[in-house]
C-alpha positions in Angstrom: 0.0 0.0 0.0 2.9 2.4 1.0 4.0 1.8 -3.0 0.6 2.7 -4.5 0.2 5.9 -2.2 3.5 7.2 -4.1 2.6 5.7 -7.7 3.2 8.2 -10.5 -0.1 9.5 -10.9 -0.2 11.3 -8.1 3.0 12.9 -8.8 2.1 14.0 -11.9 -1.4 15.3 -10.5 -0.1 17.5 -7.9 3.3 18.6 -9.9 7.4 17.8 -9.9 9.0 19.5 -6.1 5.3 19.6 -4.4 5.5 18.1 -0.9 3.8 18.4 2.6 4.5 21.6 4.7 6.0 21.2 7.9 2.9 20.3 9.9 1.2 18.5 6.7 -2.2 20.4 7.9 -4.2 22.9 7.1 -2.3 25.4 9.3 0.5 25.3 6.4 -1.2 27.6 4.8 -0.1 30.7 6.4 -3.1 32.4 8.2 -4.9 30.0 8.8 -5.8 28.4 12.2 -7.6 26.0 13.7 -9.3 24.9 16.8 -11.2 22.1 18.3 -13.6 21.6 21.5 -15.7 18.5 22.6 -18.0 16.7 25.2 -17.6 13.0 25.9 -19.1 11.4 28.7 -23.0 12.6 30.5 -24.4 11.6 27.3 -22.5 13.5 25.3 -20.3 12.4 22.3 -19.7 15.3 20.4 -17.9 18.3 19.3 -16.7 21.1 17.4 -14.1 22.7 15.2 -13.3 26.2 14.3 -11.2 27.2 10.7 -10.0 30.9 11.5 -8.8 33.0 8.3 -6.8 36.1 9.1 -8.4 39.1 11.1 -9.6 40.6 8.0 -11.4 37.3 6.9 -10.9 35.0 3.6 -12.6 35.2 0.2 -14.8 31.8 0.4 -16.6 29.6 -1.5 -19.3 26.4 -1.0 -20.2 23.2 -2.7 -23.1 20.8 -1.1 -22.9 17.3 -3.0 -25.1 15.5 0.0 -28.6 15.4 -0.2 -29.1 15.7 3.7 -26.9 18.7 4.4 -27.4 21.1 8.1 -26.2 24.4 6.8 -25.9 28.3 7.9 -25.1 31.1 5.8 -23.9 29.3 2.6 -26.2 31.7 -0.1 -24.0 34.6 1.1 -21.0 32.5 -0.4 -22.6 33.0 -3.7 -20.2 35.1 -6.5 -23.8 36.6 -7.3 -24.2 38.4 -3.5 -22.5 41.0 -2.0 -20.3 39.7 1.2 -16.8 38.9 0.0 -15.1 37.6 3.3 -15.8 35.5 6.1 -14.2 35.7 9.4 -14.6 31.7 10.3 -16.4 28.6 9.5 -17.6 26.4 11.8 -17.9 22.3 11.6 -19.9 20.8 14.2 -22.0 17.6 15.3 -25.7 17.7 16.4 -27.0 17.3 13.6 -29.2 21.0 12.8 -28.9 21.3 16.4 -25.3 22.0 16.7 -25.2 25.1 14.2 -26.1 27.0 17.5 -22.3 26.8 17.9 -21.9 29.4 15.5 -23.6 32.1 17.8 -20.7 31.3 20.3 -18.0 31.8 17.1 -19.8 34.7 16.5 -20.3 36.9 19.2 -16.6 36.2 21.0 -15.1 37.2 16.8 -17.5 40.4 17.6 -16.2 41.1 20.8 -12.7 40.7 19.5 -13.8 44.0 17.0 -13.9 40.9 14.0 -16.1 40.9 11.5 -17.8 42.7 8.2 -17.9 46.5 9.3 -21.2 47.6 9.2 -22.1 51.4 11.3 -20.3 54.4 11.9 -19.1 53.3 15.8 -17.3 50.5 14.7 -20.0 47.7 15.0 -19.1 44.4 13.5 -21.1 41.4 12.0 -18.8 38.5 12.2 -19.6 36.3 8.8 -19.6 32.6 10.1 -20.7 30.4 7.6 -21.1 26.5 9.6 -22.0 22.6 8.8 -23.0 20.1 10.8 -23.0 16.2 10.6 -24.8 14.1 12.2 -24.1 12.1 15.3 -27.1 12.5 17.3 -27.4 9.5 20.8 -23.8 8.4 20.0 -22.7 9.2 23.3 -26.5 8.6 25.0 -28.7 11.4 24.8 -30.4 12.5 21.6 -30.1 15.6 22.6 -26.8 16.0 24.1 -25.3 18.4 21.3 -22.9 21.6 20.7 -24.1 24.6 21.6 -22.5 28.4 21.7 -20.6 28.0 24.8 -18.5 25.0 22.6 -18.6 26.8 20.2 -16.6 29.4 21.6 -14.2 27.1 23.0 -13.4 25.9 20.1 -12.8 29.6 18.5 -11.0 29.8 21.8 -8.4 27.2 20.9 -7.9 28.6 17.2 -6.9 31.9 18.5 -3.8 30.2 20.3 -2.7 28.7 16.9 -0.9 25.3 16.8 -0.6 22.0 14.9 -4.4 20.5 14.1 -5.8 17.8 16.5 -6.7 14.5 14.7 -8.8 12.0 15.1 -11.8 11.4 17.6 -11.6 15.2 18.7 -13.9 18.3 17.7 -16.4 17.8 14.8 -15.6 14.4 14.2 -15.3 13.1 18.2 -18.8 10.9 17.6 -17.9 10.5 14.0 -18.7 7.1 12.2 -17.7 6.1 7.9 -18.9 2.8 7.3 -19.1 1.1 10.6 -15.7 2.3 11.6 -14.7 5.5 14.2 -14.4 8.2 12.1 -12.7 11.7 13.1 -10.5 14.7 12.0 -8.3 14.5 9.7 -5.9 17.1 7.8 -3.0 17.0 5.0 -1.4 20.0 3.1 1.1 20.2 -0.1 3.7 23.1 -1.1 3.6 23.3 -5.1 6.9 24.0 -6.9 6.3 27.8 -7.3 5.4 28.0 -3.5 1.7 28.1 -3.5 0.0 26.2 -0.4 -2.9 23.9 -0.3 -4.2 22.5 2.7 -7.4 20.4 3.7 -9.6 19.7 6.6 -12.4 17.3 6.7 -14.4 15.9 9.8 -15.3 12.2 8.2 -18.7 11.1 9.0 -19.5 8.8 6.4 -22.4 6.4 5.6 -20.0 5.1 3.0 -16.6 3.3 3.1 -12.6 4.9 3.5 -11.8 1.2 3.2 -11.3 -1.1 0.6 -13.3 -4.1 1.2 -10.9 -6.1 -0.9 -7.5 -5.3 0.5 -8.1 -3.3 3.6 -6.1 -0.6 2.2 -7.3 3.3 3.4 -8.8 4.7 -0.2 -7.5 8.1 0.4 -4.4 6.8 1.5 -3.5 6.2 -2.2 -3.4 9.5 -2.9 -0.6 10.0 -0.3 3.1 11.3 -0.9 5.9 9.7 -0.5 6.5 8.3 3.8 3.0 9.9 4.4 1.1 6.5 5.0 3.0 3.9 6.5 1.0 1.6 6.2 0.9 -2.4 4.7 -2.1 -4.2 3.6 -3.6 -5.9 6.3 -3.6 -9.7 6.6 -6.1 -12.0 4.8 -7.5 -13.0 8.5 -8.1 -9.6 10.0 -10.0 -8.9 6.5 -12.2 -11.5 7.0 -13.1 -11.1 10.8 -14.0 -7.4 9.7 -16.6 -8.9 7.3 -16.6 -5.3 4.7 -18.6 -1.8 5.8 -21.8 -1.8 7.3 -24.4 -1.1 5.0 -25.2 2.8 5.6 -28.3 3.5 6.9 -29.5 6.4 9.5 -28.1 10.4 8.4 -24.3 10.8 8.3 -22.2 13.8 6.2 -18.2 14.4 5.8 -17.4 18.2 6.5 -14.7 20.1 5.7 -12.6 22.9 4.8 -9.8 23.3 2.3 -7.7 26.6 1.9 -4.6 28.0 0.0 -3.1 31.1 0.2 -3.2 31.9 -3.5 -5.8 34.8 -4.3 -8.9 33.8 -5.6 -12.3 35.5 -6.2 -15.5 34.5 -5.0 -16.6 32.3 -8.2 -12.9 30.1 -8.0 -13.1 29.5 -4.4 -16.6 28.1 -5.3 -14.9 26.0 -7.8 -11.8 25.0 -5.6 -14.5 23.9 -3.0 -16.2 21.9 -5.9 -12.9 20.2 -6.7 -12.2 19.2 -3.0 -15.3 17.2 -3.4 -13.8 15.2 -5.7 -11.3 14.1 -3.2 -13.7 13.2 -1.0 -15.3 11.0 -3.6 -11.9 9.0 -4.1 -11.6 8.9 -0.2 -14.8 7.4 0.8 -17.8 4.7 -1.4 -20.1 5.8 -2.0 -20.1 9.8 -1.4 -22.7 12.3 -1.6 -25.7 10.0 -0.8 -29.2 10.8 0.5 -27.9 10.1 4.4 -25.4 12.2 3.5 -24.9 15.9 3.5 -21.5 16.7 2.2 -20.8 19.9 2.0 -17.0 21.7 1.7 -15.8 24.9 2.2 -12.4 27.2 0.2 -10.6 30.1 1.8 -8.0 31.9 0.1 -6.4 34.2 2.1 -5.4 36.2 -1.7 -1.7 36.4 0.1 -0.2 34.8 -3.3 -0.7 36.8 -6.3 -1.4 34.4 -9.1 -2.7 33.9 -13.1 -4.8 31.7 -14.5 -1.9 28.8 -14.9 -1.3 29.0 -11.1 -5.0 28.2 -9.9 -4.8 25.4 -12.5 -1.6 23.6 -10.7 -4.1 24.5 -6.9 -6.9 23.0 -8.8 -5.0 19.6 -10.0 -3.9 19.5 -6.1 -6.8 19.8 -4.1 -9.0 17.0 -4.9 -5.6 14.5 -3.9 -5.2 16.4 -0.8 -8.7 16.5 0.3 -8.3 12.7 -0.5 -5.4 12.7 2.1 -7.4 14.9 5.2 -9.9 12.0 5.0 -7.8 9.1 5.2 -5.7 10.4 8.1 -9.3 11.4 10.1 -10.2 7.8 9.8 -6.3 6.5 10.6 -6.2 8.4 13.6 -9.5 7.8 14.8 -10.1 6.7 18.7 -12.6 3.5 18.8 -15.2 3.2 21.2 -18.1 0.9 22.0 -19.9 -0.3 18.5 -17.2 1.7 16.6 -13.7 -0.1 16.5 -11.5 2.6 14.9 -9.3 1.1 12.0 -5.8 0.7 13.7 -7.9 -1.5 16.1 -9.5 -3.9 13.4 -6.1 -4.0 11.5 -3.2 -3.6 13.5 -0.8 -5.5 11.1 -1.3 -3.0 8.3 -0.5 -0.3 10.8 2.5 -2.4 12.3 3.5 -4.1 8.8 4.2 -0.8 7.3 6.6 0.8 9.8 
């Protein structure tokens, strides 16, 4: 598996000299931060995360592939409406309960003077687009769900910058793709010329990230060179899995991916587009009617750029989106009813050290 991850293809998809940054999240690209809060235990299984652009907010864009997606403020990411920036986006469990943990983003950005000036004193609306997947009763209660005050946490632990938690933490702490544990994940490239692409997704699939045939992580083929050291697992822990359960209930994958080349409102749209792709290679099948994928593009426009340069960010972002979902899934915590995948095949995680 550690050979097909570095096959040709995928060099020639995202360029010659591309490689990780130094964190190989989305915090590579330079600007962005990100934070994570979560509840485990009363009934609670659940969380939040928190993508925070640069004071002065990102140019964004939105694609929605599910059919069952929990939203907030995605028509103002639009190219035809009038808000350029936002000032953070907001990924969170609950289901349509848990966008209340945008308020929380909100009002602490507002009384940090963030947000889209709007009268003469200085009064701010913060712009906080969100999604939410669904992990209602995982840890108990239905109703045990993200609200402001994790919310705020969360933004909390974005402000104080640092490498991205993975795994069972934040948006993806109750997190399931296709019977397994499934969590946040994150991966980044440096093109040739510089440029930075990074991802973010919270995996929370009612399809597959594994291969039923070999056991092998799909997104995981889309890694670079050392990133997944993994093996294929052996022909007995493949059979006492027994393959993904069948999907059924409401699910949804989340996520974010940024770069810091400057785009305008219509390419980040397409960017976000392009990221879906990845997820589509990562986990089978994608975009279903349990599902309500949805992704979100920030450019921080630090990186002036032509038309050639968002081509090579383009090329990039569906592999690297590809990549954030595999390592949510690798580095996923198991729990009762949800064996994480390290725990169901621990020679493919041993083998390929």
């Amino acid at each position: 598996m550690g050979e097909q991850a570095t096959g040709r293809s995928v060099r020639v998809e995202v360029g010659e000299g591309a490689r990780t940054g130094v964190r190989n999240d989305v915090t590579d690209v330079p600007g962005i931060r990100v934070g994570q809060a979560q509840r485990v235990g009363d009934g609670y299984r659940t969380g939040v995360t928190v993508v925070l652009p640069p004071a002065e907010g990102a140019v964004a864009g939105v694609d929605v592939r599910g059919a069952a997606p929990g939203t907030r403020e995605t028509d103002l990411l639009d190219p035809r409406n009038m808000v350029e920036r936002v000032h953070a986006v907001v990924l969170g469990g609950g289901s349509a309960y848990g966008l209340d943990a945008a308020g929380g983003v909100m009002h602490r950005l507002a009384d940090a003077g963030v947000g889209l000036q709007v009268g003469a004193e200085g009064e701010v609306v913060p712009i906080v687009p969100a999604a939410v997947l669904y992990d209602l009763g995982r840890g108990g209660r239905f109703r045990a769900v993200p609200d402001a005050a994790l919310g705020a946490e969360a933004c909390a632990d974005a402000e104080g910058g640092g490498a991205v938690a993975r795994g069972s933490v934040g948006a993806g702490t109750g997190a399931l793709a296709g019977g397994l544990a499934g969590g946040v994940g994150s991966a980044s490239l440096l093109l040739a010329d510089g440029t930075a692409v990074g991802a973010l997704a919270a995996v929370n699939a009612a399809g597959s990230a594994v291969d039923p045939r070999t056991g092998a992580l799909y997104g995981a083929h889309d890694g670079l060179a050392g990133e997944f050291a993994l093996a294929l697992p052996d022909r007995a822990e493949l059979e006492a899995w027994g393959g993904p359960a069948a999907p059924g209930g409401f699910n949804t994958t989340i996520g974010v991916v940024a770069t810091d080349l400057r785009l305008t409102k219509a390419q980040a749209a397409k960017l976000a587009g392009v990221a879906q792709d990845g997820l589509a290679r990562a986990v089978r099948p994608a975009h279903t009617m349990v599902d309500g994928d949805t992704v979100f593009a920030l450019s921080t426009g630090e990186r002036e750029g032509d038309a050639a340069a968002f081509q090579r960010v383009l090329s990039a972002t569906a592999s690297v989106f590809a990549r954030a979902v595999a390592d949510g899934v690798l580095h996923a915590s198991g729990r009762p009813g949800a064996p994480c995948y390290r725990d169901v095949f621990p020679s493919a995680v041993a083998g390929g050290r």
